[in-house]
C-alpha positions as CSV (number, residue, x, y, z in Angstrom):
1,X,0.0,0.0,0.0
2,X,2.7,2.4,0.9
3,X,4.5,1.4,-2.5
4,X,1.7,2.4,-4.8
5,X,0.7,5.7,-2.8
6,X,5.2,6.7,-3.5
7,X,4.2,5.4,-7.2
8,X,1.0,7.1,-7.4
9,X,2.7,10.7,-6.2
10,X,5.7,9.6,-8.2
11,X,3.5,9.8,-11.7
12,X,2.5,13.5,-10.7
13,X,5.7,14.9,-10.9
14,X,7.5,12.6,-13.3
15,X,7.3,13.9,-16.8
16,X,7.8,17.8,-15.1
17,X,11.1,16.1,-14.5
18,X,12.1,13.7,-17.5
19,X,15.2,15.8,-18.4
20,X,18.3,13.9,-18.0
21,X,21.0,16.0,-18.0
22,X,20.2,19.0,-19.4
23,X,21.9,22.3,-17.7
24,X,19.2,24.8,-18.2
25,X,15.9,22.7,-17.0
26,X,18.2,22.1,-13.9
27,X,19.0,25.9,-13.5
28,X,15.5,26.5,-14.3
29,X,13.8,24.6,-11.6
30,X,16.3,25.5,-9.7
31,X,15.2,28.8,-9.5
32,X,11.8,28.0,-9.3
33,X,11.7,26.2,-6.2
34,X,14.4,29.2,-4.4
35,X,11.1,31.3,-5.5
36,X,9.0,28.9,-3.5
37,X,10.6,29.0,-0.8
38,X,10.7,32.6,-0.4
39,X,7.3,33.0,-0.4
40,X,7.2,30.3,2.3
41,X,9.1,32.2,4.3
42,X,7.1,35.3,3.7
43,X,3.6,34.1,4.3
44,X,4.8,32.1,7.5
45,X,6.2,35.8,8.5
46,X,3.0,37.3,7.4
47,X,1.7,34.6,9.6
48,X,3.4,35.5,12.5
49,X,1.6,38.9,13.0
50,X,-1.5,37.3,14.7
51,X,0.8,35.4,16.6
52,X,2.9,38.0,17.7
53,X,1.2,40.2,20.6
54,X,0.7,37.3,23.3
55,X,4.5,36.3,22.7
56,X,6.2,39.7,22.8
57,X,4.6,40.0,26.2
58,X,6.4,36.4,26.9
59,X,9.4,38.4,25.5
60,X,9.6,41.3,27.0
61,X,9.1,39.9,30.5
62,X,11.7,37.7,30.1
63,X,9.8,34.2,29.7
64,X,11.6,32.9,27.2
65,X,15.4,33.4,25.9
66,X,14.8,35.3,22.4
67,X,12.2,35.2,19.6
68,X,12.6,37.0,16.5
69,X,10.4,37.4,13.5
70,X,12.9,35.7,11.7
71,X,12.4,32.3,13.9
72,X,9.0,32.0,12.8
73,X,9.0,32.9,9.1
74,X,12.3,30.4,8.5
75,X,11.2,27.2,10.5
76,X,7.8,27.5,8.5
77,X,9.8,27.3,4.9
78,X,12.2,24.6,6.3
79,X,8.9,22.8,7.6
80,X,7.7,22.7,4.3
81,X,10.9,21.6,2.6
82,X,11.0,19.2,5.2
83,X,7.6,17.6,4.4
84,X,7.9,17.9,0.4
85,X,11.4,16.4,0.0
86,X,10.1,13.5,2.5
87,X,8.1,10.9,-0.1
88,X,10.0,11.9,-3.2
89,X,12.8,11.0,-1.0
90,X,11.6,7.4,-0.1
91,X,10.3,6.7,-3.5
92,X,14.1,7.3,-4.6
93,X,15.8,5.5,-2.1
94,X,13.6,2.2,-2.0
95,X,12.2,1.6,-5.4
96,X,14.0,3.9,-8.1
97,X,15.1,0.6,-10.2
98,X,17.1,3.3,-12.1
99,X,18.9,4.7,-9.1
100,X,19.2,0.5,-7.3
101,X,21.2,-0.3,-10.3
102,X,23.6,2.9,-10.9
103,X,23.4,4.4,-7.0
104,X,26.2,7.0,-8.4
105,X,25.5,8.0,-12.1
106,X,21.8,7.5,-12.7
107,X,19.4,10.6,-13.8
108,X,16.0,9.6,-13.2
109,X,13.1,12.1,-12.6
110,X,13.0,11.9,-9.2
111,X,16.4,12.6,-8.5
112,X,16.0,15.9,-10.9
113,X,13.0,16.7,-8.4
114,X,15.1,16.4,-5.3
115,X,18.2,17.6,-6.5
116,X,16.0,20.8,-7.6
117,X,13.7,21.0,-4.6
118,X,17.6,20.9,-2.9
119,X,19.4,23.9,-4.8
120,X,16.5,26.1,-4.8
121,X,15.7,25.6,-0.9
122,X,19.4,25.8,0.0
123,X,20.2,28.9,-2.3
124,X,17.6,30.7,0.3
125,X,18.7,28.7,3.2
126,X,22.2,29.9,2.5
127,X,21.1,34.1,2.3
128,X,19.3,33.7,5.2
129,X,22.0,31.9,6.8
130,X,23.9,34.9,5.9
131,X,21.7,37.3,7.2
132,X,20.2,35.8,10.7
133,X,22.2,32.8,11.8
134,X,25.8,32.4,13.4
135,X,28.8,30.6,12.1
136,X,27.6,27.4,12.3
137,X,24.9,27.7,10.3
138,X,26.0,30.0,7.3
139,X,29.1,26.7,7.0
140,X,25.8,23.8,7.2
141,X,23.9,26.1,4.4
142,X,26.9,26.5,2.7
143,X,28.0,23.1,2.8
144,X,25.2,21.4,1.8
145,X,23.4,24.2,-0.8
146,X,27.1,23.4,-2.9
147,X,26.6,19.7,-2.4
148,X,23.6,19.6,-4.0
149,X,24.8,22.5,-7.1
150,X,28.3,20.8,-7.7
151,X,26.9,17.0,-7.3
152,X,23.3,18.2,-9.4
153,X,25.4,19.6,-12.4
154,X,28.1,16.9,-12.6
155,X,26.7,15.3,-15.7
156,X,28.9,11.8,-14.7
157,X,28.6,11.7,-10.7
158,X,25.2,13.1,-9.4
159,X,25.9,11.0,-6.7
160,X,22.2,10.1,-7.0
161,X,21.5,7.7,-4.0
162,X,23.7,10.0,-1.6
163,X,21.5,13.1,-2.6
164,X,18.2,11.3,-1.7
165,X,19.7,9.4,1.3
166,X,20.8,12.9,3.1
167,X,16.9,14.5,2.5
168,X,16.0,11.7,5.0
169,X,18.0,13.8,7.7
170,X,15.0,16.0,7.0
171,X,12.5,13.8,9.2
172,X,13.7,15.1,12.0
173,X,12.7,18.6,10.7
174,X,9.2,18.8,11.8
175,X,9.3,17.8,15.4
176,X,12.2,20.2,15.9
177,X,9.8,22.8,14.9
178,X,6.9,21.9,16.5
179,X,9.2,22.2,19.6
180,X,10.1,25.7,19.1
181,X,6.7,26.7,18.0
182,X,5.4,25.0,21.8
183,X,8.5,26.8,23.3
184,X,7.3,30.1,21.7
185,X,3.5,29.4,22.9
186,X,4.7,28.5,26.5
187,X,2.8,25.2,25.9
188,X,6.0,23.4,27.7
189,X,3.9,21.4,30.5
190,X,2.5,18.2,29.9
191,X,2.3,15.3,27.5
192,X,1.7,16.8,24.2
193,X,5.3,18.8,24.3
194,X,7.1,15.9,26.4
195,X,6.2,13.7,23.2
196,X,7.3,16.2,21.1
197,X,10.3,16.7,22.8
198,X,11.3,12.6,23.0
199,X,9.9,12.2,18.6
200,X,12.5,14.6,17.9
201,X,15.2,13.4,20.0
202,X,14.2,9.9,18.9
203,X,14.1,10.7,14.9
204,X,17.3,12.8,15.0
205,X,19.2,9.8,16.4
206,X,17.8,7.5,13.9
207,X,17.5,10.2,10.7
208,X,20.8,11.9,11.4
209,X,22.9,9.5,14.0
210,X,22.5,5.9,13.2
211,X,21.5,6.6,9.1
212,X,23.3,9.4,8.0
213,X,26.7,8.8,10.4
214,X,26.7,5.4,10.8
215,X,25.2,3.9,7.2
216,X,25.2,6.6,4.8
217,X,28.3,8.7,5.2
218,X,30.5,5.3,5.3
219,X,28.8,3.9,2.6
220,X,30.0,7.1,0.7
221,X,33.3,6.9,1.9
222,X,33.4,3.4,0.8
223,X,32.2,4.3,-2.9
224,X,34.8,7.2,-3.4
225,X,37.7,4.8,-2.1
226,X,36.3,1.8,-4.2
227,X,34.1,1.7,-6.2
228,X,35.0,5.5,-8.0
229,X,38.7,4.7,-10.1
230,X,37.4,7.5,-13.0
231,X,36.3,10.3,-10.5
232,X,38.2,13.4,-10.6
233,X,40.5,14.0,-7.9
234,X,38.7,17.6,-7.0
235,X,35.3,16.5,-7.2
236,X,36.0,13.4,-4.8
237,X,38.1,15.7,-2.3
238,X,34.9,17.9,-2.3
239,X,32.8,14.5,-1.3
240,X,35.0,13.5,1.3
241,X,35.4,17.5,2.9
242,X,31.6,18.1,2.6
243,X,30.2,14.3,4.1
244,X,33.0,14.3,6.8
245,X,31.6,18.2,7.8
246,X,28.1,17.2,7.4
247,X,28.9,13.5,9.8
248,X,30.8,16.5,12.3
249,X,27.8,18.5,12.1
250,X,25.0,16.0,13.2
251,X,27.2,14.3,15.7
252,X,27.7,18.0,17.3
253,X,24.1,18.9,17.2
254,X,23.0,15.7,18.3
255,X,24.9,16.4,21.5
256,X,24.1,19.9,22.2
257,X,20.5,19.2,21.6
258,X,20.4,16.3,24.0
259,X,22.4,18.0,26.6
260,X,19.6,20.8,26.6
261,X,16.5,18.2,26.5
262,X,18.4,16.7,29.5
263,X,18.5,20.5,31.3
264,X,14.9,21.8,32.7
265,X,16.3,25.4,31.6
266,X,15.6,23.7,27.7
267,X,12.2,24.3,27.5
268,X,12.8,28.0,27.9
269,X,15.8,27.8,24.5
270,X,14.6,28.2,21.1
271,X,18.0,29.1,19.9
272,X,18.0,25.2,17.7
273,X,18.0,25.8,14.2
274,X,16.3,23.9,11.4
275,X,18.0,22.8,8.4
C-alpha cells in the first residue's frame, strides 16, 4: 500500500522532470523552487503577525530566551521543505530501479525533483543563513546548498543515491519545529510537548545518527575509495570534505541538543536551528 501511494505521487511529478542532463531545466527549476521557498518564508512571516502580541509580552518579561520574527517565518519554509522532500525521497531510495542499479551516475526524474527541490531551498537557506544565523549555520547552508549544485550539475557523478539518502536527515525537521513553535506558545507542561520533545530526540538519532553517520556517510566513503577509479581528484576531495563536515555537524548537534533536552532550563531555549 505504501508502494503504490510513493508510485501514485511519483506519476505527478515525473514527466515535469524527465530531463536527464540537461543544464538549463536544472538551472530552471532550480530557480523555481528558491522562488518557492521565499514566499514560504514570507507568508509564515505574514503569519506571525497574529501570533505576535501574546508572545512579545512572553518576550519582553523575560519568559523565554529570544524570539525573532525571523524564527517564525524560516522554520515555516524549512517545515515545508522538510515535508515535500520527505516521499519523493523514499520513493528514490527504496524503489527507483534506475537509481538501485547505478546508486552513483543515474538521472532519473525523481532525482532531478530532489536535487532541484535541494538547490532552490538551499540557495535561500544559505542568504538567510547569511543574514540571521551564526557561524555554524551559514558553514551547514553552505556546505550542503554546494553539495547539492556541484553534485546536481556533474553530468557523470550526481551522486544520485547520496542526494536522496541525506533529505532523509529531513524527518527530523518537523518535530524540531513543533518544539520551538510550543516553546514560543509557553505550551511546555504536559504530555503533548514531552512527546514532542522525545519524537524529535528519537528521529534525530535514527534520521541523522544511526542513518546518515553510521550507514550513509560510510557507505559514501566506501564508494569514493572503491568503487570511483574515474572520479576526478577535486570532485571526490569535495565529497569526502563536505560528508566528513556534514557527519561533524550531526554528531555536534545531536549532543548539544540532548544535553539541553536533559536540562529543565531547555524548554525555555529556542536558539536550535532547522535545516
Amino acid at each position: 500500500m505504501i508502494a503504490d501511494a510513493l508510485r501514485a505521487v511519483h506519476a505527478v511529478y515525473e514527466k515535469h522532470y524527465d530531463y536527464g542532463y540537461d543544464q538549463y531545466m536544472i538551472m530552471y527549476r532550480s530557480v523555481q523552487w528558491t522562488a518557492f521557498f521565499w514566499v514560504c518564508y514570507l507568508v509564515s512571516f505574514g503569519l506571525f503577525w497574529p501570533y505576535y502580541g501574546a508572545t512579545a509580552k512572553r518576550v519582553k518579561s523575560g519568559k523565554v530566551k529570544r524570539f525573532r520574527e525571523h524564527d517564525w517565518a524560516a522554520r515555516g519554509a524549512s517545515t515545508v521543505f522538510a515535508c515535500l522532500v520527505t516521499v519523493p525521497g523514499f520513493y528514490a531510495l527504496f524503489l527507483d530501479q534506475a537509481i538501485m542499479e547505478e546508486p552513483l551516475r543515474s538521472r532519473p526524474p525523481v532525482y532531478n525533483l530532489l536535487s532541484a527541490m535541494s538547490i532552490g531551498y538551499f540557495l535561500w537557506d544559505i542568504v538567510i543563513s547569511i543574514l540571521f544565523e551564526p557561524m555554524e549555520f551559514i558553514i551547514h547552508a553552505l556546505m550542503a546548498g554546494s553539495t547539492f549544485m556541484v553534485t546536481g550539475y556533474s553530468e557523470a557523478f550526481p551522486m544520485t543515491w547520496m542526494g536522496g539518502a541525506v533529505l532523509m536527515f529531513e524527518l527530523s525537521t518537523v518535530p524540531l519545529n513543533l518544539r520551538w513553535f510550543l516553546i514560543a506558545a509557553g505550551k511546555t507542561e504536559g504530555p503533548v510537548f514531552q512527546t514532542v520533545q522525545m519524537t524529535f530526540v528519537i528521529l534525530y538519532a535514527l534520521a541523522r545518527i544511526a542513518w546518515g553517520d553510521i550507514l550513509v556517510f560510510p557507505w559514501v566513503w566506501y564508494q569514493l575509495v572503491y568503487t570511483t577509479p574515474d572520479m576526478e581528484t577535486a570532485f571526490k576531495a569535495f565529497i569526502w570534505v563536505t560528508s566528513t563536515t556534514a557527519a561533524a555537524l550531526n554528531t555536534w548537534w545531536f549532543y548539544v541538543m540532548v544535553r539541553k533536552a536533559l536540562k529543565p532550563s531547555s524548554r525555555k531555549e529556542l536558539d536550535t536551528k532547522a535545516d
